[in-house]
Steps between C-alpha positions, in 0.01 A plus 500: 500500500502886516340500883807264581765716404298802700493261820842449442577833494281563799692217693842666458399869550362307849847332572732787398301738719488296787864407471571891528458516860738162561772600238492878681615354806731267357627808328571760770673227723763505179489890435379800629151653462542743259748293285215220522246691402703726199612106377116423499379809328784464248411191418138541458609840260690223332223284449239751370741673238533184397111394442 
């Protein structure tokens, strides 16, 4: 049961970083570069403080 979780974790690490690329295009169409990017990187701070 434990390797299943680790796949599992694998398997989204996979899918969330090969969504970046996607979701950064679909992004800067909506907003500009730096606003894209300062969302992302705001986020992701976000995300760590909270772990």
């Amino acid at each position: 049961m434990k390797n299943l979780s680790v796949y599992l974790m694998l398997l989204g690490f996979a899918v969330f970083t090969g969504a970046t690329f996607n979701l950064g295009k679909y992004a800067v169409g909506y907003f500009a570069p730096a606003s894209a990017a300062a969302w992302r990187f705001g986020i992701a701070a976000l995300v760590i403080f909270l772990i």
